[in-house]
N, C-alpha and C positions, 0 to 999 in steps of 0.2 A: 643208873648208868647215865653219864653225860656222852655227850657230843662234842664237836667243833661249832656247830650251829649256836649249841648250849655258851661256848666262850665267847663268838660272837655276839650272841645279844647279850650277854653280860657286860661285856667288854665298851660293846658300843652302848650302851645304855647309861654311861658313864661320863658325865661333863670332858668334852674337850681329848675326846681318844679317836684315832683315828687308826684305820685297817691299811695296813701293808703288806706287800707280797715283798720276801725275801727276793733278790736277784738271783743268792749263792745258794739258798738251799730250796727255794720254791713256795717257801711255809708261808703261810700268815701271822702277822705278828699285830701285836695292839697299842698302839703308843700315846703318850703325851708331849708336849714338846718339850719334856724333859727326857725322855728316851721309852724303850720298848717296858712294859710288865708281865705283858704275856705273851708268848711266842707257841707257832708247831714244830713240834722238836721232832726230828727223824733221827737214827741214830747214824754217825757215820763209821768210813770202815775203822777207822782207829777206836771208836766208842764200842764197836762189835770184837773186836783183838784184846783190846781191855777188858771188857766182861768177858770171853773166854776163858782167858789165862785167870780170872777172881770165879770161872767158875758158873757166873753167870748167864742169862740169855738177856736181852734186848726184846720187852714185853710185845704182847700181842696188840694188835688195837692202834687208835689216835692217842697221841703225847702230847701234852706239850709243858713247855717251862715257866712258872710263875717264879718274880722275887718276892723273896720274904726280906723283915726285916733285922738282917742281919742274922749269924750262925747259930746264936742258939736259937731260935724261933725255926729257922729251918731244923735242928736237929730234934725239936720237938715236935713237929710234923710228921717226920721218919720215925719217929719211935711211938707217936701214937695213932699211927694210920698208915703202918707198914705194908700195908696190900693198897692203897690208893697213891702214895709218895715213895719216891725214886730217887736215887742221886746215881751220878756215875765217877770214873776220875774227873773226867773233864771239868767236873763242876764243886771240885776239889778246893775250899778254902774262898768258894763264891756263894753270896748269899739267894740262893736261888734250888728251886725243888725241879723234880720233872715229878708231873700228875699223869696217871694211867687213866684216860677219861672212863674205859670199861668198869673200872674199879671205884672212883668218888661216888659220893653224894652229890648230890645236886645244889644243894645247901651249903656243902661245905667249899664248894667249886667258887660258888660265889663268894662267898666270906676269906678264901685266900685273894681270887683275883681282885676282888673291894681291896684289900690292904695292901695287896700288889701295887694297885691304879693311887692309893693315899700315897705313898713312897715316890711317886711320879708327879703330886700334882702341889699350888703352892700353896701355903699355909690358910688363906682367905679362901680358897676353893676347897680346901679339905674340910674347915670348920664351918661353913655354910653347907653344905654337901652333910656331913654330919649331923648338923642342930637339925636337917631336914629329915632324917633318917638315921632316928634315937636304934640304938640295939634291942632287940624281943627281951621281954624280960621270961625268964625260964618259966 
């Protein structure tokens, strides 16, 4: 089970990301000066009438939204970690998951918001940032 705490230090642990307080919805969000990768996502009342009407509830626990790159990447998150990855309409044709923190891995938490923060940052900080921090080999 992850946290908020757990995105925060991921997040900031991350060359060049800085923490923001939404004005409109309250959340915290995690950015580069290319824009946000990881956000606290609440559901609003239109998010709660659409999962209704599909049937759905609006999980229990801390949200929040990581980008992926691009839809199939996000639709292969949904399909193989369907109790940790979420979408809603809202998020309908955008490349971006909502994570259930009660539900990820901790490992895995990391490894999207790392590819989140790559999508955000620019080519010379991604591959220094990387030659730094080779992948585990299995």
């Amino acid at each position: 089970m992850a946290t908020l705490d757990d995105v925060r230090a991921i997040a900031l642990a991350l060359p060049g990301v800085t923490e923001r307080v939404d004005g409109h919805r309250g959340g915290a969000s995690w950015r580069t000066a290319a824009g946000s990768f990881v956000w606290q996502r609440g559901p609003s009342g239109r998010d709660l009438e659409q999962l209704a009407t599909l049937g759905r509830e609006w999980p229990a626990g801390d949200v929040v939204g990581v980008r992926t790159d691009g839809l199939p990447v996000k639709e292969a998150l949904l399909e193989t970690a369907a109790d940790a990855f979420f979408t809603i309409p809202h998020f309908d044709g955008y490349p971006a998951v909502l994570v259930r923190l009660e539900a990820v891995d901790l490992q895995q938490l990391r490894e999207v918001i790392t590819d989140a923060w790559l999508l955000r940052v620019g080519k010379r900080v991604a591959n220094e940032w990387l030659a730094a921090h080779p992948p585990l080999s299995g």
